[in-house]
C-alpha positions in Angstrom: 87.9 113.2 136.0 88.6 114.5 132.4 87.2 117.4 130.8 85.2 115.3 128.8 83.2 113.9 131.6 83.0 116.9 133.5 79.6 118.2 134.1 78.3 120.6 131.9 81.4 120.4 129.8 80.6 121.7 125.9 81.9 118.5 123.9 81.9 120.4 120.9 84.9 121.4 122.5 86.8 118.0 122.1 85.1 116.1 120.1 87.3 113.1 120.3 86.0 112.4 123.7 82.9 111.0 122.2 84.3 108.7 119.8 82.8 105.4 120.2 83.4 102.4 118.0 81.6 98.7 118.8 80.6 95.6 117.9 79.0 92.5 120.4 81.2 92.8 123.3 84.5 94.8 122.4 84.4 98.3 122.8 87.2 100.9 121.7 86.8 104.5 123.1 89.5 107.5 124.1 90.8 106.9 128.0 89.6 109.5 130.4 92.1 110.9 132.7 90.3 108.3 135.1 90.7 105.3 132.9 94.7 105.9 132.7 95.4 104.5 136.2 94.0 101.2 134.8 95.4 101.7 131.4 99.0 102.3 133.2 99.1 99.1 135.0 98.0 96.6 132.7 101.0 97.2 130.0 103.1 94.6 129.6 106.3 94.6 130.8 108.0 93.8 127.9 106.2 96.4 125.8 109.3 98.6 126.3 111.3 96.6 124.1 108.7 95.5 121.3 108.6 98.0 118.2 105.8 96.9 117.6 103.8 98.4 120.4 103.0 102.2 119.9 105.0 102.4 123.3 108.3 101.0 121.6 111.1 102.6 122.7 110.8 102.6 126.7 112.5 100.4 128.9 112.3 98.2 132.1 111.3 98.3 135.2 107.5 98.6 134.5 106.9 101.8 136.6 109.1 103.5 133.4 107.1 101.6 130.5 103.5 103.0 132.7 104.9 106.4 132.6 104.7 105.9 129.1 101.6 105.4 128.3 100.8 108.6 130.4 102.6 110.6 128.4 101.8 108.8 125.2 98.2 109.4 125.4 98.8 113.4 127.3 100.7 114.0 124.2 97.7 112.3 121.7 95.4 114.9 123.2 97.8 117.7 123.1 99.6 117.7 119.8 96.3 116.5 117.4 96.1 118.0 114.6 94.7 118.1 110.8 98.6 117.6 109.9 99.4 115.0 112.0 97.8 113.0 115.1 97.4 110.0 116.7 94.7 108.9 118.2 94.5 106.4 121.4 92.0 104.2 122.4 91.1 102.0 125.2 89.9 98.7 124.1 87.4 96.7 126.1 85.6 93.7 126.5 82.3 93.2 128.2 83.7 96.2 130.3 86.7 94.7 131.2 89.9 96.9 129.8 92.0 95.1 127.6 94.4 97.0 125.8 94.9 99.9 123.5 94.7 100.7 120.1 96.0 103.5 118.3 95.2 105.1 114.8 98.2 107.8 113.6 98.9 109.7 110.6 100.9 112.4 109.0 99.1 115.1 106.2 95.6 112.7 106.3 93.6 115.0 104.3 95.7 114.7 101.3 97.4 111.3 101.5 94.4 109.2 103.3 96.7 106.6 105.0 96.4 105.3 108.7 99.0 103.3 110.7 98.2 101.3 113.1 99.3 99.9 116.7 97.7 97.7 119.4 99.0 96.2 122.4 96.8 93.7 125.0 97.6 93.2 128.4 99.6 89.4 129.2 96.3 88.1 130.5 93.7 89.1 127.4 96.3 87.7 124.7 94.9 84.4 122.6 91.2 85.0 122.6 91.2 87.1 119.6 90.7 90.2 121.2 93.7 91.6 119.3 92.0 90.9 115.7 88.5 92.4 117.3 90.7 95.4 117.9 92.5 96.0 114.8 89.4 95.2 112.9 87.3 97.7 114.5 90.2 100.3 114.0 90.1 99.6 110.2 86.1 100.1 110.5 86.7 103.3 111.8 89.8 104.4 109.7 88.2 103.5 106.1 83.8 103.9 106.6 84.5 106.8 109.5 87.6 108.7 108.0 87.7 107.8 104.4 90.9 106.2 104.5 91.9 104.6 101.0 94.9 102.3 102.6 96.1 101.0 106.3 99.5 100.4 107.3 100.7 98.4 109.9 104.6 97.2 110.7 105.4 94.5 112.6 108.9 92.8 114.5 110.1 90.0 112.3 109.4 87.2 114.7 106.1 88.6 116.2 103.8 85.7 114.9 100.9 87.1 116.7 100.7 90.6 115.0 102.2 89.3 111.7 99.1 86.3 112.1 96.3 89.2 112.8 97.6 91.4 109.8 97.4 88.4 107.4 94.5 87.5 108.5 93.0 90.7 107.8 93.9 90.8 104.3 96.8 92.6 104.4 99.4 92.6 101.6 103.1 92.7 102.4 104.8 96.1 101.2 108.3 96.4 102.4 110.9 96.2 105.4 112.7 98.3 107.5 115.8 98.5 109.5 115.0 100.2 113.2 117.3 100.9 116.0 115.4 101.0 119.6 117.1 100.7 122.9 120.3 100.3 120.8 119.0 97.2 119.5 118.4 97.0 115.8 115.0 95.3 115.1 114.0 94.0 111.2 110.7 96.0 111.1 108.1 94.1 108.0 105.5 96.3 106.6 101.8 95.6 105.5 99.6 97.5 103.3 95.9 97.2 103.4 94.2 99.0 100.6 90.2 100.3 100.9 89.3 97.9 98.2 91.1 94.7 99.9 89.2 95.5 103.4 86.0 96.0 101.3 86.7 92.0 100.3 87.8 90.5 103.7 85.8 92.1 105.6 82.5 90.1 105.8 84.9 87.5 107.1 86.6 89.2 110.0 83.4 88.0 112.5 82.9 91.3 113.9 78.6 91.3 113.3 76.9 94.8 113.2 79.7 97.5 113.8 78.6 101.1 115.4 80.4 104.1 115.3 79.5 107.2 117.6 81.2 110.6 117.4 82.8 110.3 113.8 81.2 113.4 112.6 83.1 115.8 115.3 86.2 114.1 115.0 86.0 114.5 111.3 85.7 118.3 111.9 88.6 118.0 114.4 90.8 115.9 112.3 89.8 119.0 109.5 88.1 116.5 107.3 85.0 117.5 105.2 81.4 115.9 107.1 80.3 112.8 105.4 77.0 112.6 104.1 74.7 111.1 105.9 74.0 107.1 104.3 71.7 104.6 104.7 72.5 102.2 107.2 71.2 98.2 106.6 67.9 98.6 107.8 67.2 101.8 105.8 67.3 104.2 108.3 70.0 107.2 107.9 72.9 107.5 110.3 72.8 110.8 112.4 74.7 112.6 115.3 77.9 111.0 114.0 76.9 107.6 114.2 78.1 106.0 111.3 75.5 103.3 109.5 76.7 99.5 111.1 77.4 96.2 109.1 78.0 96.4 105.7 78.8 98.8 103.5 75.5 100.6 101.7 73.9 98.7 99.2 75.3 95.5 100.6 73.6 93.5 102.9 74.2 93.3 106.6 76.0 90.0 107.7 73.6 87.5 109.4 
């Protein structure tokens, strides 16, 4: 059990481990030491030699690319900071673990850009979950964090991520040569500014989106609280739960 589940345990404390962010089914919420079992063995096998994947970098057999996500997301917890963090999340659907999705940045109080990463397990790939995801880490990146652009880089030949980022509204914004595994990878970039996901958004098919917990990680992250806003219905978002749909003064999507 993690500290965040254990009884009587302050969250104050760690306020990540209350971060929630939903919307219908899909869920995306920090692993708990018991979740990383799960988390472990549903990688992919061939995560360890996509870039793409905020695993990139491990190799073969899968025992090695598991370990990896152990230490990924020990080291997430560990090494957050104002300055620079990462922050990991276990997706889900109707319960069912899917994947992970992971938010990172260096210096965000004064430069306000996220990166992005995601990666599904081989039997939840094609049924969208991976836009769901990325969509609701954008959510949480610009309305919870204030974020004024999103990154996200991609393996030349990945059609899957490079199909989700365009979908998204993404604009393209340079390439990269990378070296993993001794193997040198051609590495595009997208950009997606606050403005462009304040567009696209009503199209993404997300529905109502609820965020719990942003208020404490905004503290731990050394951000300044929001104040509180309307949400849709005219009632004010409290306890770090950030106001769901559309942004205020717009109307919620039917």
């Amino acid at each position: 059990m993690s500290a965040g589940d254990a009884a009587g345990f302050d969250s104050s404390l760690w306020p990540l481990a209350q971060l929630r962010v939903r919307a219908g089914a899909i869920e995306l919420r920090p692993p708990t030491d018991d979740d990383l079992p799960a988390l472990a063995a549903l990688v992919p096998v061939e995560a360890g030699h996509d870039p793409t994947l905020p695993i990139s970098g491990v190799t073969t057999p899968h025992e090695v690319t598991a370990q990896a996500v152990l230490r990924q997301v020990w080291r997430s917890r560990a090494e957050l900071a104002p300055d620079r963090w990462r922050i990991c999340l276990a997706a889900y659907v109707d319960g069912v673990l899917v994947g992970q999705q992971d938010l990172k940045a260096d210096d965000f109080p004064r430069r306000r850009i996220v990166e992005t990463s995601s990666w599904l397990g081989t039997e939840h790939r094609r049924r969208g979950h991976g836009k769901a995801m990325r969509a609701l880490a954008l959510h949480l990146a610009f309305e919870g964090l204030g974020a004024v652009a999103v990154e996200s880089e991609s393996a030349e030949g990945n059609d899957a991520a490079l199909g989700i980022t365009r979908s998204l509204g993404y604009s393209p914004s340079g390439d990269t040569y990378e070296v993993h595994d001794g193997v040198v990878t051609h590495m595009l970039w997208s950009r997606l500014t606050r403005e462009r996901w304040a567009l696209h958004r009503q199209g993404y098919g997300l529905g109502p989106v609820e965020c719990e917990g942003v208020e404490g990680c905004r503290q731990l992250l050394g951000l300044p609280p929001t104040e509180l806003a309307p949400t849709s219905n005219g009632n004010r978002a409290a306890n770090g739960v950030a106001h769901r749909g559309a942004p205020t003064g717009q109307p919620a999507p039917a």
